[in-house]
C-alpha positions in Angstrom: 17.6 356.4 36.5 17.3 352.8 38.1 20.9 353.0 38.9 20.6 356.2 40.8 17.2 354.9 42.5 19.0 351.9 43.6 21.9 354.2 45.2 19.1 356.3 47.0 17.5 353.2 48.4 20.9 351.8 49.4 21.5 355.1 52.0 18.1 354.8 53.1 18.5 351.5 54.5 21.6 352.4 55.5 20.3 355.9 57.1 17.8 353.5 59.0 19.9 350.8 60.3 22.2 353.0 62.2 19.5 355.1 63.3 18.3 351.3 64.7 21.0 350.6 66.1 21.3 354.4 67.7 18.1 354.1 69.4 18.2 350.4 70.9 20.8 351.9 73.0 17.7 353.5 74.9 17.0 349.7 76.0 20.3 348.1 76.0 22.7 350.3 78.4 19.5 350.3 80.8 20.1 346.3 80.3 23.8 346.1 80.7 23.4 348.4 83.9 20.7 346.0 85.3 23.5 342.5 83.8 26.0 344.4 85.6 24.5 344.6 88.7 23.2 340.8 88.8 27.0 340.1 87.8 27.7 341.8 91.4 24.8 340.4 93.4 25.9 337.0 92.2 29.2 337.1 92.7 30.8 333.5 93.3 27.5 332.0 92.0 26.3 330.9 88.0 23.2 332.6 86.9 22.1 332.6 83.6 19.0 334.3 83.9 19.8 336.9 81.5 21.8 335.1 78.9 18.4 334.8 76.5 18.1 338.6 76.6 21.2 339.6 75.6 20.6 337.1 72.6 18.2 338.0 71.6 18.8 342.0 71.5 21.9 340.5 69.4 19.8 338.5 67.0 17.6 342.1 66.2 20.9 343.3 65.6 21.9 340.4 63.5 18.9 341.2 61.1 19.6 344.7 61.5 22.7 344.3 59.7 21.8 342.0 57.6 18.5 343.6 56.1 19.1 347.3 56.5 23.0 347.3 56.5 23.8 344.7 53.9 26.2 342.5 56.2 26.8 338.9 55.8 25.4 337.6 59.1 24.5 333.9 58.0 27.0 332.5 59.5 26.8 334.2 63.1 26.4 331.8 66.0 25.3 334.4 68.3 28.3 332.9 71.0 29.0 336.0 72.9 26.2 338.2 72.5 26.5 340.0 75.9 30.0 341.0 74.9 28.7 341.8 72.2 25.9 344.5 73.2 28.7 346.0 75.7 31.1 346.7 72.9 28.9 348.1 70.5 27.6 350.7 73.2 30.3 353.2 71.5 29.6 352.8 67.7 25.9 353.3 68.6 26.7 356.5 70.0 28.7 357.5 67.1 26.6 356.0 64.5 23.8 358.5 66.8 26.2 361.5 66.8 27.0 361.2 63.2 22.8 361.0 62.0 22.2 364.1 64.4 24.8 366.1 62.5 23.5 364.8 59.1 19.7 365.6 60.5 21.0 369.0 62.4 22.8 370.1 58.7 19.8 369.7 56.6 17.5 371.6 59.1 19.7 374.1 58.8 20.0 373.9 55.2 16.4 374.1 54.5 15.6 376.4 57.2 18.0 379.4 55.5 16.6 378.3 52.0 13.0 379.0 53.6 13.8 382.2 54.9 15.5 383.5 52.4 12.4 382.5 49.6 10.4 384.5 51.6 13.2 387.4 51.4 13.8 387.0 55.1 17.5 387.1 56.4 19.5 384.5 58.3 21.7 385.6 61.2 21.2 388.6 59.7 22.7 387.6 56.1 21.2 388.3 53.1 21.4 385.6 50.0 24.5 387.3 48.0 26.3 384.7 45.5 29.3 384.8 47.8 26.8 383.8 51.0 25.4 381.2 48.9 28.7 379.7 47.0 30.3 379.7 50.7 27.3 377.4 52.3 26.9 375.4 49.4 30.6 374.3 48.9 30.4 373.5 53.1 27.3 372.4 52.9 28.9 369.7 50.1 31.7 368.8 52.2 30.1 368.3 55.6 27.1 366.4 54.0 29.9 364.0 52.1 32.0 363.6 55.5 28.7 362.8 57.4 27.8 359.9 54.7 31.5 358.3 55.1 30.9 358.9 58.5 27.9 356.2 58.6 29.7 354.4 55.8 32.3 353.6 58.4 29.9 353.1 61.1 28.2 350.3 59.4 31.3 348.6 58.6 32.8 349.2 62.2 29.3 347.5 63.1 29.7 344.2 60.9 33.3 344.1 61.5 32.3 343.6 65.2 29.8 341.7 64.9 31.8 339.3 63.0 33.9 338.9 65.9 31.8 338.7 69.1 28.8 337.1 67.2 30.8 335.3 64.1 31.8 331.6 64.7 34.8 331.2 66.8 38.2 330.0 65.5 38.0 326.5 66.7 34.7 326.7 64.9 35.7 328.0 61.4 38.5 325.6 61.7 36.3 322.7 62.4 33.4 323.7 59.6 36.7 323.8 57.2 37.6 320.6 58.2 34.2 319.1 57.6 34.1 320.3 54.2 37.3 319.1 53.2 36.5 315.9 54.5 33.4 316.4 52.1 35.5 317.3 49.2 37.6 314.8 49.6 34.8 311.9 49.5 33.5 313.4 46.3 36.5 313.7 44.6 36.9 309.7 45.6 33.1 309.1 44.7 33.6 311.1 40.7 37.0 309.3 40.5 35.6 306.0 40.9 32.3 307.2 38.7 34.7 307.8 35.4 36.4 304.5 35.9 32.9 302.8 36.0 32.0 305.1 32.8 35.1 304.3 30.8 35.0 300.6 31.9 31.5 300.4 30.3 32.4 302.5 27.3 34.9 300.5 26.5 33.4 296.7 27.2 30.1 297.9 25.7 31.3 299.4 22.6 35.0 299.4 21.6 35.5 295.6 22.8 32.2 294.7 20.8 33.1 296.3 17.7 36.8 294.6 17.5 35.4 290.9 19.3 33.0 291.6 15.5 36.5 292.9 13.6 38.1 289.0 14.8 35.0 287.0 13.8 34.6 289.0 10.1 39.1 288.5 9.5 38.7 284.5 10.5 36.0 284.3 8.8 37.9 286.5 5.5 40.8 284.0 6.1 38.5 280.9 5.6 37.6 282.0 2.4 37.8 284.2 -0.9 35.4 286.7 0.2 36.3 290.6 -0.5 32.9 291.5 0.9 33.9 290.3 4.7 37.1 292.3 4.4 35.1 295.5 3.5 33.2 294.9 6.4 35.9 294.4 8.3 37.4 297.3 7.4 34.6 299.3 8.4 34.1 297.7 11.6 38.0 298.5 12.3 37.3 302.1 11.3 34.2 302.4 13.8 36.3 300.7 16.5 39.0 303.8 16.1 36.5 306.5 15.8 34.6 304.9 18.7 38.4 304.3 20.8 38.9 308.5 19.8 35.4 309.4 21.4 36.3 307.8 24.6 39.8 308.8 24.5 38.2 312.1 24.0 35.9 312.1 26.8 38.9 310.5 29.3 40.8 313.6 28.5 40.9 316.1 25.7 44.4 317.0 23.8 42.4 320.4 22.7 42.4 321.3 26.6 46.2 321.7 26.5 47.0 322.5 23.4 44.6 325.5 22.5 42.5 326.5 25.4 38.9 325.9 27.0 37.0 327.6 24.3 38.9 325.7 21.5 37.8 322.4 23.6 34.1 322.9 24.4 33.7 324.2 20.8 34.4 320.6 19.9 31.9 319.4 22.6 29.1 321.6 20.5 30.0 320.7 17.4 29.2 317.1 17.9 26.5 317.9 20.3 22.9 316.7 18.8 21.2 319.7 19.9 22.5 323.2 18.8 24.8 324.7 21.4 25.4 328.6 21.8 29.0 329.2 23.2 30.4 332.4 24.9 33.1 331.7 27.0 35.7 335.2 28.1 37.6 333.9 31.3 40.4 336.6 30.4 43.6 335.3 31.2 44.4 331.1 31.6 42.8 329.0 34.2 44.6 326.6 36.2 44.7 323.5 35.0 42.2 321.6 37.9 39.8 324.3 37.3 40.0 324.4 33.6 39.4 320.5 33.5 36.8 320.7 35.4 34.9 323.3 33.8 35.5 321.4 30.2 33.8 318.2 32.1 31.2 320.2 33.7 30.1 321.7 30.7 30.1 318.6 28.4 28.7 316.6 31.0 25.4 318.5 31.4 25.3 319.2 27.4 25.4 315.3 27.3 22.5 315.1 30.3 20.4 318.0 28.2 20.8 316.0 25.1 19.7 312.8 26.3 16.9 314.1 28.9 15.6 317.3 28.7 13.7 317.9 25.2 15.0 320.6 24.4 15.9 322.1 21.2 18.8 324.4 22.1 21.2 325.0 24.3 23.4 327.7 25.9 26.3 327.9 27.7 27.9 330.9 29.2 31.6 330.8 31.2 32.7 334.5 32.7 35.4 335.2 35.6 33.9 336.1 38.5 35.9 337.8 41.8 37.1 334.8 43.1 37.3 332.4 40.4 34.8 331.0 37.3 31.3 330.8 37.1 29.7 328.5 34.3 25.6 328.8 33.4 24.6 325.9 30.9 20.7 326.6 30.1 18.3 324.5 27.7 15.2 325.5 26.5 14.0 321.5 27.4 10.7 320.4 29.5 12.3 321.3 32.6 11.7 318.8 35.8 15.1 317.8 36.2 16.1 316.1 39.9 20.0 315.2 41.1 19.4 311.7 39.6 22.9 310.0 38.7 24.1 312.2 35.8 23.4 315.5 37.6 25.0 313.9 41.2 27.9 313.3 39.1 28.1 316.9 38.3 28.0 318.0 41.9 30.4 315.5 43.2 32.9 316.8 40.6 32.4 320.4 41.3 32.4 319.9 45.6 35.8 318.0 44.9 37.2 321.5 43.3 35.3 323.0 47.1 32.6 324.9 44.1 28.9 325.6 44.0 26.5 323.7 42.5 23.1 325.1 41.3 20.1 323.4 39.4 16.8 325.6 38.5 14.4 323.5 36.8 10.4 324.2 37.3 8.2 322.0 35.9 8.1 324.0 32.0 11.6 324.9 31.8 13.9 326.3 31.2 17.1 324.2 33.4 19.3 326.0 34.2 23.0 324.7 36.1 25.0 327.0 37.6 28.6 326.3 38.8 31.2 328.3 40.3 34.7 327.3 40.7 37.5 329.1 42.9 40.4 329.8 40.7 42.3 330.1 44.6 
C-alpha cells in the first residue's frame, strides 16, 4: 500500500511540475518578446538590464525541477539562463499539450460514466459490453501514452536544463581538477599518517619488548639462571605476536588469499567489543577498493573501541550502483568530531575520490558511512 502511495505521489508532483512549467510560459514568451525587442533597440550597445530576470525565471525553474520533477539541479550555475528560457519555450508547450489531453481524456471518461449511471446515452450510445470493453482498452492506452508522454517531457526538461543551466565544460573540467588535486593531497597526507603509525608501533612496542629480550639473554649468559631464560622466552614470544599484529595491520595476507569477509572477520574476532558482520559485495572488488574498505572498517572498529562506550558494534558492506558502500554503527555515547582518528578515515577514503559520512548526536548511536567507486 506504501509502495503504491509513494507511486501516486510521484505523478502528482510530476503532473504539477509540468503543469508549472506549462503555465510560466504565460509570463516568459511575453518576456523574451519584450528581451528581444531591447536586443533590437540596443543594437551595437551592452545592456544588461534584463539579465537578473531571466535568472531568476530560470532559478523557479531550477526548483521546479528539482522539487516537483526530481532532477539533480545542485550543481547548475544558472550561466545561460536566457538561452535557457528561449529553448524551453517548445517543451512547455508540449508538456501543456500533453496535460490537456490527459485532463481533456478523463473529462471525457467521467462525463460518459455519469451519464450513463443515470441511464442517459452518450453520442447517442448506450453502455453495451462491447461500448464499454472498446473505451476502456483506449481509454488504457491513451491514458498510458499520455503518462510516457510527461515522463519524457520531464526528462527532455532536465536534460536541457543540464545544458544551458549545468556548469560549462571548462567548468566541470576545472571542478575535476580541483578534486583530484584534493585526492591526491590526501592520499600523500594517509600515506605519510601509516608511516608515522607503524614507526610508533614499532619503536613503542616491538623495539621495547626485544631491547627487554637482550638485557634478560646477557643477563642468562652471566649466570646459571633458568628463570631469566623463561622470561626471555616469553618476552621473545610477545615480541613475535606483537611484530604479527603490526604486520597484520600494515597489510593483511587474508586480504589476498580468501577475500574481504575472510579478513574483517579477523578484525572482529580480536575486536574488544562484539562486532556483527554482514558483508555481500557479489562478485570481487578491485584491489584499491578492497584495501581500503578492509582499513576503513578496522580503523573505525579500532576508534569505536577505544572512544565511543559502546558495547556493540555493527558493520554492514553492500554494492551499490556505482561501486561499495560500507555503514559501521556502535551503540556507544555518541559525540564523536573529525579528531585525528576519524580525519584519518576521510583522508583515506577522498584518496579513493569516496564519500565520507559521520552521524553522531550527542546519545548515540555513531554511525560512518563510506562509499567507494568500484570505477
Amino acid at each position: 500500500m506504501s509502495r503504491a502511495r509513494r507511486f501516486l505521489g510521484r505523478w502528482i508532483w510530476v503532473l504539477a511540475g509540468v503543469a508549472l512549467g506549462a503555465v510560466t510560459l504565460f509570463v516568459e514568451i511575453p518576456f523574451l518578446l519584450v528581451c528581444g525587442l531591447i536586443a533590437v533597440a540596443t543594437v551595437g550597445r551592452r545592456t544588461r538590464a534584463k539579465a537578473p530576470a531571466a535568472r531568476e525565471l530560470a532559478r523557479l525553474h531550477g526548483w521546479r525541477l528539482g522539487r516537483l520533477l526530481g532532477q539533480e539541479t545542485s550543481t547548475f550555475t544558472y550561466r545561460r539562463p536566457l538561452a535557457y528560457l528561449s529553448a524551453r519555450v517548445g517543451t512547455g508547450l508540449l508538456g501543456g499539450a500533453v496535460e490537456a489531453m490527459l485532463v481533456f481524456g478523463a473529462v471525457t471518461v467521467i462525463g460518459a460514466l455519469v451519464l450513463w449511471s443515470r441511464g442517459l446515452p452518450v453520442d447517442g450510445m448506450r453502455p453495451t459490453a462491447l461500448i464499454v470493453t472498446y473505451l476502456a482498452g483506449l481509454s488504457l492506452v491513451l491514458g498510458f501514452l499520455a503518462f510516457q508522454g510527461l515522463r519524457s517531457v520531464a526528462a527532455l526538461e532536465g536534460r536541457l536544463a543540464a545544458r544551458l543551466l549545468g556548469p560549462s565544460r571548462a567548468e566541470v573540467l576545472s571542478g575535476r581538477i580541483e578534486r583530484l588535486s584534493a585526492s591526491r593531497a590526501a592520499a600523500v597526507a594517509a600515506v605519510d599518517d601509516e608511516r608515522r603509525r607503524i614507526e610508533r608501533d614499532l619503536h613503542d612496542g616491538v623495539q621495547q619488548r626485544m631491547v627487554a629480550l637482550a638485557m634478560l639473554i646477557g643477563r642468562a649468559r652471566r649466570g646459571d639462571r633458568p628463570e631469566l631464560l623463561a622470561r626471555a622466552q616469553d618476552e621473545a614470544q610477545a615480541a613475535l605476536d606483537e611484530l604479527r599484529e603490526v604486520s597484520w595491520r600494515v597489510y593483511p595476507a587474508a586480504l589476498d588469499e580468501a577475500g574481504l569477509d575472510a579478513a574483517l572477520e579477523s578484525v572482529a574476532e580480536r575486536s574488544p567489543i562484539p562486532v556483527t558482520l554482514a558483508c555481500d559485495v557479489g562478485a570481487a572488488l578491485p584491489s584499491p577498493v578492497r584495501t581500503a574498505a578492509y582499513f576503513v572498517v578496522s580503523e573505525a572498529i579500532t576508534n569505536a573501541a577505544k572512544h565511543s562506550g559502546a558495547s556493540a558494534i555493527s558493520v554492514h558492506i553492500g554494492r551499490v550502483s556505482h561501486g561499495v558502500r560500507l555503514r559501521v554503527s556502535d551503540n556507544g555515547v555518541g559525540g564523536a568530531t573529525m579528531g585525528p582518528g576519524l580525519s584519518g578515515l576521510e583522508r583515506r577514503v577522498a584518496a579513493h575520490d569516496g564519500d565520507f559520512a559521520l552521524h553522531s548526536p550527542a546519545g548515540g548511536p555513531t554511525v560512518i558511512t563510506v562509499e567507494l567507486p568500484c570505477a
